[in-house]
C-alpha positions in Angstrom: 120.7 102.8 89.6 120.6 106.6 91.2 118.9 107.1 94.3 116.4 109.4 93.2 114.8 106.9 90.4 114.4 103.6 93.3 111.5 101.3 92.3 110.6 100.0 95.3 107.3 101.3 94.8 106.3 100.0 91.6 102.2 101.1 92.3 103.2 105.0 91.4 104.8 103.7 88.3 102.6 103.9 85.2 101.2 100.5 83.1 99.4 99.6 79.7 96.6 99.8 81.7 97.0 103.2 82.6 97.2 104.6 78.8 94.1 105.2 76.7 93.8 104.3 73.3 94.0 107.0 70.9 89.9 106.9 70.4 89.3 107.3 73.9 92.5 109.6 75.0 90.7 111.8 72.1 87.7 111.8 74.3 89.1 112.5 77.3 91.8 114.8 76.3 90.6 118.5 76.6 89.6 118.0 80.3 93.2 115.9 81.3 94.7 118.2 79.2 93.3 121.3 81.6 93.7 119.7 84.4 97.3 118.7 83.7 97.7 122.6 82.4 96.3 123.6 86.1 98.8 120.9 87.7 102.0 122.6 86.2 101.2 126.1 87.3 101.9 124.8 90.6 104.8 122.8 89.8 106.5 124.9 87.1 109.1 127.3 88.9 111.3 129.7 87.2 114.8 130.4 88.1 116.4 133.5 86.8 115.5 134.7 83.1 115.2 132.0 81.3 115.8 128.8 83.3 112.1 126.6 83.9 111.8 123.8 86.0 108.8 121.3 85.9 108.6 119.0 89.0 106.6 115.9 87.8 104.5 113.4 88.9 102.4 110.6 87.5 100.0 112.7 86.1 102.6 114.8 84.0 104.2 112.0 83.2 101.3 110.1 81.7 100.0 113.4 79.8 103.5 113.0 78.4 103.4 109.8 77.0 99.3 110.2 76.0 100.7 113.0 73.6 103.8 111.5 72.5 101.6 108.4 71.2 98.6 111.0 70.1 101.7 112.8 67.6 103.6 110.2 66.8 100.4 107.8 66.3 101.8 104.8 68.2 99.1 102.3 68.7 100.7 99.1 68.8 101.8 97.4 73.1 104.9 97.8 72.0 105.4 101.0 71.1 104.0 102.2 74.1 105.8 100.0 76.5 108.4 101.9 75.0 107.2 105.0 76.4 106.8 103.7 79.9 110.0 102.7 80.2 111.6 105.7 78.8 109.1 108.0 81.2 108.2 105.9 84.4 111.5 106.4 85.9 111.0 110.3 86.0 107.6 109.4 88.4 109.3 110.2 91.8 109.1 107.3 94.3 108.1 108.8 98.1 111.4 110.4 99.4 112.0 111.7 95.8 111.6 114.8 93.6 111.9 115.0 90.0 111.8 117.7 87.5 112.4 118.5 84.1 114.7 121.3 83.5 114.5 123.6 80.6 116.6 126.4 78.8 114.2 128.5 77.4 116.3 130.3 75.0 114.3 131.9 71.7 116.4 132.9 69.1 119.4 131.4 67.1 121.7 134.0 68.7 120.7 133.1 72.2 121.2 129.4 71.7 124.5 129.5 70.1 125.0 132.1 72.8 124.1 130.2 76.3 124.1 126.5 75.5 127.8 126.5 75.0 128.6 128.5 78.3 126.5 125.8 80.2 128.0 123.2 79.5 127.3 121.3 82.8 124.2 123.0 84.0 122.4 120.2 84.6 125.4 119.2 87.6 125.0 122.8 89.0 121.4 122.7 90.5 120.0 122.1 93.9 117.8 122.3 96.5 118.4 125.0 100.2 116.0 123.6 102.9 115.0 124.8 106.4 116.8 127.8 108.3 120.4 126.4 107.7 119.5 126.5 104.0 121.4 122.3 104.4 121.7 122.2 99.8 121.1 118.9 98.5 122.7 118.4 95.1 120.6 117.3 92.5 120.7 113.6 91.1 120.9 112.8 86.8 119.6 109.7 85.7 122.6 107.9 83.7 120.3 107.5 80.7 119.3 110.5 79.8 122.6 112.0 80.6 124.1 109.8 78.0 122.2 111.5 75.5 121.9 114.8 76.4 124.8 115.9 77.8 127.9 117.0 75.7 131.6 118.6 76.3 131.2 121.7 74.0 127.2 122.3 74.1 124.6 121.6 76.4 121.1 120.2 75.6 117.7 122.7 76.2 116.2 120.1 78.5 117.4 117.8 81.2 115.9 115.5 83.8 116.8 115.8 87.3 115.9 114.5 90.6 116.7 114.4 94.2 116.6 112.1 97.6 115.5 113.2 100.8 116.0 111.7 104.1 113.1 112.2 107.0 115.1 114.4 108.6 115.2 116.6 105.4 111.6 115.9 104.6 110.4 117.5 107.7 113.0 120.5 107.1 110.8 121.1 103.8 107.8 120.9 105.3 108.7 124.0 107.6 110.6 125.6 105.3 111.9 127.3 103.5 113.0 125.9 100.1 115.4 127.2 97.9 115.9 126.1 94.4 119.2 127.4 93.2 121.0 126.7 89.5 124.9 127.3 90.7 126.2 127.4 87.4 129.6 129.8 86.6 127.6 131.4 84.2 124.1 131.4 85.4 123.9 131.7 89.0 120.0 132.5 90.1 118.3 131.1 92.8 114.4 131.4 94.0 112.4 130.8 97.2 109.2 128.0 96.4 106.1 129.4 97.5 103.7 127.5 99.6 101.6 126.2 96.9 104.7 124.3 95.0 106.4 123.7 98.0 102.6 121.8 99.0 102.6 119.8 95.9 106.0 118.8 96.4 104.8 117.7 100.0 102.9 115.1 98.4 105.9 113.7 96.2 107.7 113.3 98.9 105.3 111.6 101.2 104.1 109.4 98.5 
């Protein structure tokens, strides 16, 4: 099991418990849903033209799988156990971050374009911390790189993570932070401001 998806702290992970039925998620819905809205803005971070990354947390990640059983119409325990244990490992344990990376390409020409020349983007990302910009490499989770990464093409999303030490944690918290995609072909890199670089704080320290 990677590093960055530890569950030795199974109380941030999500339960049956923590999903509404589709009757009440119906009720409560437009407020999570603005709230949630509100919650990205400070986690979503762009990274050259057209490169996204969303960090997550358990509130993301439960809006996920409250609209995924809203669409799809999954009532049954079952169905959304299946969920949780597709989705809870992306819920970052303290000493983790975890985002969801997309390639926000629009038109047919673009994709056959770009997502065969980045072939291996998701390998190419990381994080510069503190005045010696010391790059952590970003972490995939084995699952989801089974199914979304190919040889010839590469997928429009992709889930990636990384582990901090203490001494790196307190690097973050001075600042500053770097995320950079390395890529051959793609090679952009931008400064966090204080307001993501906060939220991830709170990942971190759990």
């Amino acid at each position: 099991m990677p590093a960055w998806l530890s569950q030795e702290d199974p109380m941030s992970k999500l339960t049956l418990d923590d999903i509404s039925d589709l009757r009440a998620y119906e009720r409560e819905r437009a407020e999570f849903r603005a709230r949630v809205i509100e919650l990205k803005a400070k986690r979503r971070v762009h990274v050259g033209p057209f490169v996204t990354f969303v960090f997550e947390n358990r509130d993301t990640i439960r809006f996920q799988i409250q609209e995924m059983a809203r669409v799809e119409k999954i009532i049954s325990d079952t169905g959304i156990e299946g969920e949780l244990r597709a989705y809870n490992p992306l819920i970052p344990d303290p000493g983790h971050l975890s985002a969801t990376m997309f390639i926000e390409l629009t038109t047919e020409a673009e994709l056959r374009e770009w997502l065969p020349k980045l072939v291996g983007v998701e390998r190419s990302v990381e994080l510069r911390i503190g005045p010696d910009a010391e790059a952590i490499p970003c972490l995939l989770d084995p699952a989801h790189e089974a199914q979304l990464t190919r040889d010839e093409i590469t997928a429009s999303v992709h889930y990636v993570g990384w582990e901090l030490d203490p001494s790196q944690i307190e690097a973050f918290t001075a600042g500053p932070v770097v995320l950079a995609v390395t890529h051959p072909e793609y090679h952009h890199e931008l400064e966090l401001s204080e307001v993501t670089r906060a939220e991830l704080l709170a990942d971190l320290r759990g």
